[in-house]
TORSEPA-483744 format. One line per 8 residues: their letters; for each residue z, x, y of C-alpha. Coordinates in nm, 3 decimals. Each point is the difference from the previous one (the first is absolute). Layout:
a> Z:X:Y  ...
This chain:
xxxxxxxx> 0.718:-3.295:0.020  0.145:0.239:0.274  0.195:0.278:-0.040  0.253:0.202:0.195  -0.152:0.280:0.183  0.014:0.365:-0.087  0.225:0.102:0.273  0.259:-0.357:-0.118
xxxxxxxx> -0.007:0.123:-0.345  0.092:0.384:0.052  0.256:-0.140:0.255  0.144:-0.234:-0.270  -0.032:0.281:-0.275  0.346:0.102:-0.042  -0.140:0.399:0.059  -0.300:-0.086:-0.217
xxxxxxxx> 0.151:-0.198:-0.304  -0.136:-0.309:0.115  0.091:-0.196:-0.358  -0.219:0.291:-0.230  0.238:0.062:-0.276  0.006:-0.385:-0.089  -0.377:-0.038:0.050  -0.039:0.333:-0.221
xxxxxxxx> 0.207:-0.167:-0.258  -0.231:-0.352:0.004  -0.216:0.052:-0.355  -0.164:-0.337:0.087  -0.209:0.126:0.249  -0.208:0.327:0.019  0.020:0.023:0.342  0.271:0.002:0.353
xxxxxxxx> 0.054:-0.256:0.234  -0.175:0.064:0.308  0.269:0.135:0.191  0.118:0.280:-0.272  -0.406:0.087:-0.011  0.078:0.125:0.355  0.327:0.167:-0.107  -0.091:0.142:-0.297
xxxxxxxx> -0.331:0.236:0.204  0.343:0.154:0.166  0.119:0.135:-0.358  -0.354:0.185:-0.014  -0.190:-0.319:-0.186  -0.247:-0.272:0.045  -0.070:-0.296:-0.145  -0.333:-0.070:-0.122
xxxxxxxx> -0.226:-0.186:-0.249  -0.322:0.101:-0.202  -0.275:-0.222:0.203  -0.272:0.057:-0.272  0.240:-0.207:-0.192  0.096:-0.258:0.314  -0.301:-0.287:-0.091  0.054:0.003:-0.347
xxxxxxxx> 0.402:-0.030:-0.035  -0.043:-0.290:0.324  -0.245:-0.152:-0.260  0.282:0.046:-0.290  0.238:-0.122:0.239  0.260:0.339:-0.034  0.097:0.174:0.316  -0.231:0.321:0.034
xxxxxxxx> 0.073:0.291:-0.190  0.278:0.142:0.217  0.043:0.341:0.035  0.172:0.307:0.214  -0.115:0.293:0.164  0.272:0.241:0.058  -0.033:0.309:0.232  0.156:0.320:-0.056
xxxxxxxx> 0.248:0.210:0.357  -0.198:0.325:-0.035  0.032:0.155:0.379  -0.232:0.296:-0.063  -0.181:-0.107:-0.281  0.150:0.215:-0.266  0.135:-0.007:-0.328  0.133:0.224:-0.282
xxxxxxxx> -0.125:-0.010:-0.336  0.253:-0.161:-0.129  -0.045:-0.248:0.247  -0.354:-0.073:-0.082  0.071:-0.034:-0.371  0.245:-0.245:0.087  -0.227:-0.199:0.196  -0.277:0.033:-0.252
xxxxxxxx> 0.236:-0.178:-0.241  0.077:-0.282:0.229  -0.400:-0.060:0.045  -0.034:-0.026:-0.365  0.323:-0.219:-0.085  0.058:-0.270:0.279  -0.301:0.061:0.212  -0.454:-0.050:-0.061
xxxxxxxx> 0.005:0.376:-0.166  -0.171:0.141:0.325  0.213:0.212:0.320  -0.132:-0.040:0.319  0.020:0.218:0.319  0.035:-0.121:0.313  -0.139:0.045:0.345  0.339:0.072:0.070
xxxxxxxx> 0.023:0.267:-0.243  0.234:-0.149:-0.245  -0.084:-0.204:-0.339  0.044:-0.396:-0.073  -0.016:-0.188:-0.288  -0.170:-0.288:-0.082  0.030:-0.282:-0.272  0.406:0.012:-0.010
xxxxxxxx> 0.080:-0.368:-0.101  0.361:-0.165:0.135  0.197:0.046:-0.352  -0.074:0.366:0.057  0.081:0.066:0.371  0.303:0.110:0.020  -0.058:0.226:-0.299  -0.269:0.160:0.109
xxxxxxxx> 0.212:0.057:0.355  0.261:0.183:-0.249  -0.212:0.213:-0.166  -0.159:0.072:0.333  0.404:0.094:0.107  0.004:0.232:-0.307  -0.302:0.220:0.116  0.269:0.086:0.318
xxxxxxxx> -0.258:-0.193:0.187  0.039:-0.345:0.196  -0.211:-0.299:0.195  0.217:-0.038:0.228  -0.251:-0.077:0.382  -0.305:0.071:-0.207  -0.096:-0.352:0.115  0.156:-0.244:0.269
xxxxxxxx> 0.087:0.024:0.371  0.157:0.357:0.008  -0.135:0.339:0.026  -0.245:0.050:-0.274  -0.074:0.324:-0.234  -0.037:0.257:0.247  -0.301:0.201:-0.073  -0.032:0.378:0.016
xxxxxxxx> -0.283:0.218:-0.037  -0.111:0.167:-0.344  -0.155:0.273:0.153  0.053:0.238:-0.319  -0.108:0.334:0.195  0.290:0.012:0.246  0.319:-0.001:-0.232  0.232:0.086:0.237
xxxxxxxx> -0.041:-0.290:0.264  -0.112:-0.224:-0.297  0.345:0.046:-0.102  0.139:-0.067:0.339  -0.173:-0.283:0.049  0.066:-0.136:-0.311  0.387:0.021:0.088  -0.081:-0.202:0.335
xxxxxxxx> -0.166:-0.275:-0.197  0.313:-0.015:-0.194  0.225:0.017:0.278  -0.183:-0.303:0.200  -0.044:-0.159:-0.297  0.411:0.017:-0.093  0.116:-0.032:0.402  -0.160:-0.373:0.024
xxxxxxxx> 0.054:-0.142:-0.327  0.184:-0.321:-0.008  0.364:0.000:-0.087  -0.014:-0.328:-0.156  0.210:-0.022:-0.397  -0.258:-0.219:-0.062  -0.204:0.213:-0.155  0.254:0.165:-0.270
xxxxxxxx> 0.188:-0.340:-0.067  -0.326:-0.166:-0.092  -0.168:0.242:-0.158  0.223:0.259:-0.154  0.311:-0.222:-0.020  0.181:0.185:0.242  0.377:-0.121:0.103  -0.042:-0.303:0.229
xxxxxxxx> 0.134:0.057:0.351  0.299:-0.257:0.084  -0.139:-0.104:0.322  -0.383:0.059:-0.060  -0.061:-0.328:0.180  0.082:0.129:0.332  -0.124:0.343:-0.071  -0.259:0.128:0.280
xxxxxxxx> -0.232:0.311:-0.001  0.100:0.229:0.325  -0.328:0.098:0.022  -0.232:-0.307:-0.050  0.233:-0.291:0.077  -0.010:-0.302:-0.210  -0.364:-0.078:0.046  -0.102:0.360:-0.063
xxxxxxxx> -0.331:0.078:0.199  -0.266:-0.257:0.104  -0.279:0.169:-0.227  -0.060:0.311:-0.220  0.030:0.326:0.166  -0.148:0.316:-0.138  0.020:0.340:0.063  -0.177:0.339:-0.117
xxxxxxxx> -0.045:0.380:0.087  -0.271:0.242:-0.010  -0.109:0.345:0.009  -0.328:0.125:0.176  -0.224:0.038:-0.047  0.022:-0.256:-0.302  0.067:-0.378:0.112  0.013:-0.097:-0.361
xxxxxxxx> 0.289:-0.258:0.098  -0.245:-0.166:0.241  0.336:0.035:0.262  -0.197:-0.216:0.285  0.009:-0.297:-0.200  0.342:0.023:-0.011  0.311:-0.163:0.213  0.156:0.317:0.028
xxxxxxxx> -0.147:0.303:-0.081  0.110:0.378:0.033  -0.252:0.301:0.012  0.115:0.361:-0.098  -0.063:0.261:0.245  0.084:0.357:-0.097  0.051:0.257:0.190  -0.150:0.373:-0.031
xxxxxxxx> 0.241:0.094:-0.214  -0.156:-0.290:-0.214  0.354:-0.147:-0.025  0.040:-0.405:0.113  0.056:-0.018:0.392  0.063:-0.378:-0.001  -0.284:-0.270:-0.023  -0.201:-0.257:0.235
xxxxxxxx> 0.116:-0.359:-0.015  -0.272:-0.227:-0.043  0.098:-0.383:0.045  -0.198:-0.339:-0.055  -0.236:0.044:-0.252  -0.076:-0.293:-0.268  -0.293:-0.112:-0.192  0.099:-0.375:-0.055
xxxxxxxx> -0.202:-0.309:0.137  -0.096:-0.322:-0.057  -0.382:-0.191:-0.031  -0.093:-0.214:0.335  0.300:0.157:0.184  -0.037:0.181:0.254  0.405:0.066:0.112  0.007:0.236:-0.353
xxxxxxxx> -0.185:0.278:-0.042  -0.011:0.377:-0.111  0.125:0.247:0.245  0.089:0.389:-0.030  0.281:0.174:0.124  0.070:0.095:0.348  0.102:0.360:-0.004  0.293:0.046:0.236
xxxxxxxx> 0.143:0.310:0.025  0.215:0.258:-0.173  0.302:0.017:-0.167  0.261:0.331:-0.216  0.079:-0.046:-0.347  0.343:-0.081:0.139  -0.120:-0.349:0.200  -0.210:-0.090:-0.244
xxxxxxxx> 0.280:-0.273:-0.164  0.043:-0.145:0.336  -0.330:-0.037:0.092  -0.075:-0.170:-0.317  0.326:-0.231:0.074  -0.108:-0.117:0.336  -0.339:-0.069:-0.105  0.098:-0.248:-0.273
xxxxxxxx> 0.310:-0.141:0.194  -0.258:-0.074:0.307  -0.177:-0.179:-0.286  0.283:-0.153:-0.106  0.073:-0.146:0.318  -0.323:-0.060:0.183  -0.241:-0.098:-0.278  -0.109:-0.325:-0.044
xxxxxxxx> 0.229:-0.218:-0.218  -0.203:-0.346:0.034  -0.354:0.101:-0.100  0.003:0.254:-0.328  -0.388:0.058:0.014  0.092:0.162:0.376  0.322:0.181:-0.068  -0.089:0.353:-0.088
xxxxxxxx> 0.150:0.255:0.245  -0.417:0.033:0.074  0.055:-0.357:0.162  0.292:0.123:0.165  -0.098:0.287:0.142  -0.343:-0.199:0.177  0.179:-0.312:0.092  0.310:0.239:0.243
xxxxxxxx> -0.236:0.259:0.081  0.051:0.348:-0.172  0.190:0.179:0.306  0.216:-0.271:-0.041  0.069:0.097:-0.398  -0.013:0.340:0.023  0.261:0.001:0.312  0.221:-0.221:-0.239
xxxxxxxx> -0.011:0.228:-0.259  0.106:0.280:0.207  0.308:-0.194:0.197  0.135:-0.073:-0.404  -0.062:0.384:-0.109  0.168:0.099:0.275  -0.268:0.272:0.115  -0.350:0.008:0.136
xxxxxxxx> -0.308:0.059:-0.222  -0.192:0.338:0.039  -0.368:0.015:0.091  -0.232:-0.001:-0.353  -0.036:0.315:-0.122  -0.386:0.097:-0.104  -0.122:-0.054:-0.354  -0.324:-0.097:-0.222
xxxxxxxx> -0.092:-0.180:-0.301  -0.308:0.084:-0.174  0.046:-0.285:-0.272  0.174:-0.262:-0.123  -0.101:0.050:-0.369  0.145:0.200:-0.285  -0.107:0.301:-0.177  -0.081:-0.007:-0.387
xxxxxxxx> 0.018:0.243:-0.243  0.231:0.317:0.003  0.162:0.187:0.299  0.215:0.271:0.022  0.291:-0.103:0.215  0.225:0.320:0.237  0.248:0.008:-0.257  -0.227:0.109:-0.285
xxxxxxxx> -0.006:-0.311:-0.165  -0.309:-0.228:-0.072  -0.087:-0.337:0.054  -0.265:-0.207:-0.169  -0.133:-0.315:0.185  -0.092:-0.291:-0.180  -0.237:-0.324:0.118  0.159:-0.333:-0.157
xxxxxxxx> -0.323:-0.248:0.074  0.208:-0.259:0.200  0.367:0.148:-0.101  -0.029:-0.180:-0.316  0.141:0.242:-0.272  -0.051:-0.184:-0.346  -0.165:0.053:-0.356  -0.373:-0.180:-0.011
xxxxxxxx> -0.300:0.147:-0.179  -0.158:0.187:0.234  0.345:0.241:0.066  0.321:0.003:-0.169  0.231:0.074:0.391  0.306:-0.128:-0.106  -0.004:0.160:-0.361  -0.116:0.351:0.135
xxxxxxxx> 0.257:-0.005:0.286  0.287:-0.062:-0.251  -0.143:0.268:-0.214  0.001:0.226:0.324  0.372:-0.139:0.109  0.121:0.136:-0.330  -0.081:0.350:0.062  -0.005:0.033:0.419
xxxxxxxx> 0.267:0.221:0.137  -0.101:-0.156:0.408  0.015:-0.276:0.113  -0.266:-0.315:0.081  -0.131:-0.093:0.324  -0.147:-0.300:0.140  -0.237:-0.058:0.268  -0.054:-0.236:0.236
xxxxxxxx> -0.351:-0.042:-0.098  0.092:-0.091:-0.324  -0.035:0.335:-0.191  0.217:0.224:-0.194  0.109:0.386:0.048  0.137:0.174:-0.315  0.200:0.208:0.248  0.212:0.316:-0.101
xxxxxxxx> -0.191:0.160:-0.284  0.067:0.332:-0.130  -0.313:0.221:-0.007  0.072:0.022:-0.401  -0.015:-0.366:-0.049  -0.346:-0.061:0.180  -0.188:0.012:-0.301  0.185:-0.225:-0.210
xxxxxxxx> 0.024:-0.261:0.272  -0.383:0.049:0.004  -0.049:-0.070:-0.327  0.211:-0.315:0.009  -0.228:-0.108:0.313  -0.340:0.024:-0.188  0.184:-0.154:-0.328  0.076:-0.317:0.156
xxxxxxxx> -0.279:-0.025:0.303  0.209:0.076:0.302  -0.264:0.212:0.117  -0.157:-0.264:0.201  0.028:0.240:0.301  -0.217:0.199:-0.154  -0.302:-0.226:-0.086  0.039:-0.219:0.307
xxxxxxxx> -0.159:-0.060:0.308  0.163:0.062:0.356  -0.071:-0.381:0.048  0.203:-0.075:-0.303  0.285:0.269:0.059  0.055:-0.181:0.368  0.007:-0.365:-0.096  0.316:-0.252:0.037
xxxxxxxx> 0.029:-0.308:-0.102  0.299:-0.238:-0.031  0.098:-0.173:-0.323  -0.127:-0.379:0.146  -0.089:-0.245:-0.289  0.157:-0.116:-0.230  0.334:0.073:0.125  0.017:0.019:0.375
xxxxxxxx> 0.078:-0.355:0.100  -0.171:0.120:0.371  -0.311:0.146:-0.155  -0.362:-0.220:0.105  -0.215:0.214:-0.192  0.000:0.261:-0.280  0.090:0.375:0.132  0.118:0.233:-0.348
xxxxxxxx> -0.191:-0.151:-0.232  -0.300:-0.045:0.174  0.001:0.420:0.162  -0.162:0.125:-0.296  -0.306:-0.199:0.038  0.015:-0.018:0.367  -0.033:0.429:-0.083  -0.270:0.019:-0.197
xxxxxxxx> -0.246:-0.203:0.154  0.117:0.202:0.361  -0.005:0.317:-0.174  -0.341:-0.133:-0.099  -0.179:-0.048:0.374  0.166:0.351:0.076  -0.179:0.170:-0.249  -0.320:-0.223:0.103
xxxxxxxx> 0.042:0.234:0.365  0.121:0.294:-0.167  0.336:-0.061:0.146  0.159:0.018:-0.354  0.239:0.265:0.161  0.141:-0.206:0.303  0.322:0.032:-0.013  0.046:-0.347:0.185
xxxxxxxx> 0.343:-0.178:-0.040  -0.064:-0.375:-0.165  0.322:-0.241:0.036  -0.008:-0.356:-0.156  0.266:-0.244:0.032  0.082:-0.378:-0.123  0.079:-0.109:0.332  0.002:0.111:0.359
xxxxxxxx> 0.388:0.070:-0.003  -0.067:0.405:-0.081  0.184:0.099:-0.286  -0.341:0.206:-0.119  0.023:0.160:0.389  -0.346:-0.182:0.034  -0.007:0.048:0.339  -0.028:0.399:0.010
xxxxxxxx> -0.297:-0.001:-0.231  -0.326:0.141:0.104  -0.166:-0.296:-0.243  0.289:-0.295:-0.067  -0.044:-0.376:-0.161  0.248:-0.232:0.082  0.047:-0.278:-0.208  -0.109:-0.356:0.164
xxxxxxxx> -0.059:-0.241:-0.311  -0.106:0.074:-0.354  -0.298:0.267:0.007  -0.013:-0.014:0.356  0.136:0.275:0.261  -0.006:0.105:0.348  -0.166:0.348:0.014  0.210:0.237:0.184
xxxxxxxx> -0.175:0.325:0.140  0.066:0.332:0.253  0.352:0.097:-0.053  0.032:0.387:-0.034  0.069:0.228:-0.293  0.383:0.095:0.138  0.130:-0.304:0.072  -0.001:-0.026:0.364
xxxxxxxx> -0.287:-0.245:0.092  0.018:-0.336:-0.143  -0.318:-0.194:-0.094  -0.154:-0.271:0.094  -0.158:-0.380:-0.106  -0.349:0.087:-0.084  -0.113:-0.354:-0.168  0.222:-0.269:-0.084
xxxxxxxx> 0.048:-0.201:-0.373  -0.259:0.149:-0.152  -0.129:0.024:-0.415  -0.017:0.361:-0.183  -0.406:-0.060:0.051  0.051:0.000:0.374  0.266:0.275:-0.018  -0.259:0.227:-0.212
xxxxxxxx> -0.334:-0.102:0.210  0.224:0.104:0.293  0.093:0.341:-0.148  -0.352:0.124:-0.079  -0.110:-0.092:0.330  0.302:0.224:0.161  -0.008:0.245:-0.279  -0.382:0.086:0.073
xxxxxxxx> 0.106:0.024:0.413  0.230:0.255:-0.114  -0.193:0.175:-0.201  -0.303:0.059:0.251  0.193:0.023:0.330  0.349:0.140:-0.034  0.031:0.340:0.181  -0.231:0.259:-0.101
xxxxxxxx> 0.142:0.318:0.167  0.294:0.067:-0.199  0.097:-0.042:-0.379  -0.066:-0.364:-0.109  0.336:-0.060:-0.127  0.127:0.038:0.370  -0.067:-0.311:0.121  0.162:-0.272:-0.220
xxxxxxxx> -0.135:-0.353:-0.071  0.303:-0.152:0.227  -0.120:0.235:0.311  -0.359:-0.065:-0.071  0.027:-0.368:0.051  0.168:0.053:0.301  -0.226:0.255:0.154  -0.300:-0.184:-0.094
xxxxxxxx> 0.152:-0.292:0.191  -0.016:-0.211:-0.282  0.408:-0.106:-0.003  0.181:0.082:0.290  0.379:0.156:0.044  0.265:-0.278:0.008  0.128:-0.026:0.344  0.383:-0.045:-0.188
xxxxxxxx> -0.120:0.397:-0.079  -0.045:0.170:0.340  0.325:-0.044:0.138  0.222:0.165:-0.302  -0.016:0.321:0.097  -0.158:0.104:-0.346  -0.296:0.245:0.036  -0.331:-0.180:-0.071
xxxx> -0.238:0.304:-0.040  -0.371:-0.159:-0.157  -0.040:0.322:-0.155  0.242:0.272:-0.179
């Protein structure tokens, strides 16, 4: 059976109704037609089904086991106490008990059957929080950096997340008629977003800023990305405007693949709207409407040449970019454990093994963050590595928050590796329809038994950055990991090495569908090289795994790299 493409059915929607409310209403069914599964990932949700069940319900002859993810609109990453507790309670009524963060620093449930949707949506409304472009072709949660040290540009860069996030949301009913039965508009037929048109854009467009010298946004893999530059007065001049990035591609096809962002010059805090405008409008209009595994701006951007782009951008700002202003990253990590920040107040970061915040017997996270919601006067923080900052702490409250962290095991910080602190890895099986091979629930092992040949070299304190994902379309970043697996088929990965520890060197195919016997054999061969012949006249730590491998000529620097104007130092 055929069905209507993407770009007929958003056409056809009716500003995103499409025929959801009926199709919400069906008890028969657990699941949407196909054209409302399409719909519906504009209202913040997808559609999924458990696959460990898939063989056995086929077998039973019952549909599979049906399910939603929904995604939280969190540009920034943060959310108030009362926020979190809200959340908590929606995990534990209508979702699988368990929060989990995002590498786009916001949270998603999982396990949220049909009956319950539009509930759970309501309750989410209560929290003063939406979904609203979490998911769908629109501008996505805009990520900002958590950089806890520097609370006065934290703070303004919070506000621009929030701004770009608000300026390009779609102006659609849809969303409040379905959901929160808001007043339907008389002509909602006809009705037509003035930013995004009736078809809205040809792909998912993303956007984040950071803060040297932290990159903890990873801002090159982005479509648009902003980086602060202060001035001596350490206030915020304006930022650089980065452009193109995009970790998406696809298995056997060479057209897609990875690509960072070209850095293209400069813009004030007062262009900074209308830069971000004509970026996704070019987007909008130029991106590639036939061919969805080809129609990030990425695509775009290589297919008319980036003068082209960038001159486009600048004729529909109405002024000419300034030259990029200098600036450094010395990481694209986060920090654990307690800072003080310039306003006095302290901030205590967290590692959440994979994002997954839940209850299990090894650490009671979700518990011991409620107990800590209940008594924190800050705020919460999300990264976009999938950790958690307790930010805003009085210096009186440290100890009880401490307390409440060794209670209920949240010290993992504290007892972990640097391996373990860095690792991503995307949710994959059983939920991610697009997932080949496990990612989250295979990490843990995949850890031990690498943490394992590091300690065989006495490289136990390598702080190397690991990245695993399901499939090759990115959502783990896999692409900017010094080690990465890519899912291929069940058990069996492409090994990804030599991407730097700041995000602005991709890696590179290293062997192809390979088992975790390979993958290991492979390890202790490059873990011993790195071991005996890394640089010897400085401090070992200074030359990372990523730069080692490229230095010892054993991966080499994508040529997609060299031209993006992105320093590519070997060597801090």
């Amino acid at each position: 059976m055929s069905h209507p493409s993407v770009e007929k059915i958003k056409l056809e929607s009716r500003g995103l109704r499409g025929s959801l409310l009926p199709g919400l209403a069906d008890a028969v069914t657990g699941s949407l037609n196909f054209e409302d599964q399409r719909l519906v990932k504009f209202h913040g949700s997808y559609q999924q089904d458990d696959r460990d069940l898939r063989d056995e319900r086929r077998r039973q002859k019952l549909e599979p086991a049906h399910q939603f993810m929904i995604r939280i609109r969190a540009p920034g990453g943060v959310f108030t106490p009362a926020q979190w507790l809200q959340l908590d309670r929606i995990a534990t009524t209508y979702a699988n008990h368990s929060l989990r963060i995002t590498t786009r620093q916001t949270f998603q449930f999982h396990g949220v059957i049909k009956r319950e949707l539009k509930t759970t949506m309501q309750a989410i409304n209560a929290a003063a929080l939406d979904t609203i472009s979490a998911c769908g072709d629109v501008n996505r949660n805009v990520l900002g950096s958590s950089n806890p040290l520097q609370s006065r540009l934290h703070a303004q860069v919070h506000d621009w997340a929030q701004r770009l996030s608000a300026a390009f949301l779609p102006t659609s009913r849809a969303y409040h008629e379905i959901w929160l039965d808001g007043e339907k508009l008389a002509d909602s037929g006809e009705e037509v977003d003035s930013l995004y048109g009736k078809a809205y854009l040809p792909r998912k467009f993303k956007m984040a800023i950071a803060v040297p010298p932290l990159n903890d946004v990873d801002v090159f893999a982005n479509d648009f990305g902003l980086i602060a530059i202060v001035d001596d007065a350490g206030d915020l001049a304006g930022f650089n405007v980065a452009i193109g990035g995009g970790m998406g591609a696809t298995h056997g096809d060479a057209a897609t693949y990875p690509r960072l962002a070209n850095v293209i010059g400069f813009v004030t805090p007062g262009q900074v709207l209308a830069i971000a405008e004509a970026a996704l409008t070019v987007q909008r209009d130029f991106g590639d409407r036939v061919e969805r595994k080809h129609a990030r701006f990425k695509y775009t951007i290589d297919d008319l040449g980036l003068d082209v782009v960038v001159a486009k951008m600048e004729e529909r700002a109405g002024f000419k970019l300034q030259p990029a202003r200098g600036f450094r990253f010395e990481h694209n990590g986060d920090r654990f454990g307690w800072v003080e920040g310039e306003d006095g107040r302290w901030h205590l970061g967290l590692r959440i093994p994979a994002g997954r915040i839940a209850d299990t017997d090894d650490a009671r996270q979700l518990s011991g963050l409620r107990a800590i919601a209940d008594i924190h006067q800050g705020e919460f923080r999300l990264t976009a590595n999938q950790n958690l900052i307790v930010a805003g702490v009085p210096a009186d409250q440290r100890e009880r928050i401490d307390a409440l962290v060794r209670d209920y095991a949240l010290d993992i910080h504290a007892r972990a590796s640097r391996l373990r602190l860095n690792a991503i890895a995307c949710v994959a099986l059983p939920t991610c329809a697009l997932a080949m091979a496990e990612a989250e629930r295979y990490l843990p092992t995949l850890l031990d038994k690498t943490e394992a040949l590091l300690a065989k070299h006495g490289l136990q304190d390598a702080p190397i950055h690991l990245r695993i994902s399901g499939c090759p379309n990115g959502c783990s970043r896999p692409y900017l990991g010094e080690i990465a697996l890519v899912g291929k088929a069940p058990g069996r990965y492409n090994l990804m090495l030599g991407a730097d520890h700041r995000g602005q060197r991709l890696n590179t195919l290293h062997r192809e569908n390979i088992d975790e016997a390979a993958i290991l054999a492979e390890l202790d061969t490059l873990f011993a090289r790195y071991a005996n012949e890394r640089m010897t006249n400085q401090p070992a730590a200074r030359q990372r795994f990523g730069d080692f491998l490229v230095a010892a000529g054993i991966v080499a620097i994508p040529d997609k790299d060299v031209r993006h104007a992105i320093p590519l130092e070997l060597v801090p």
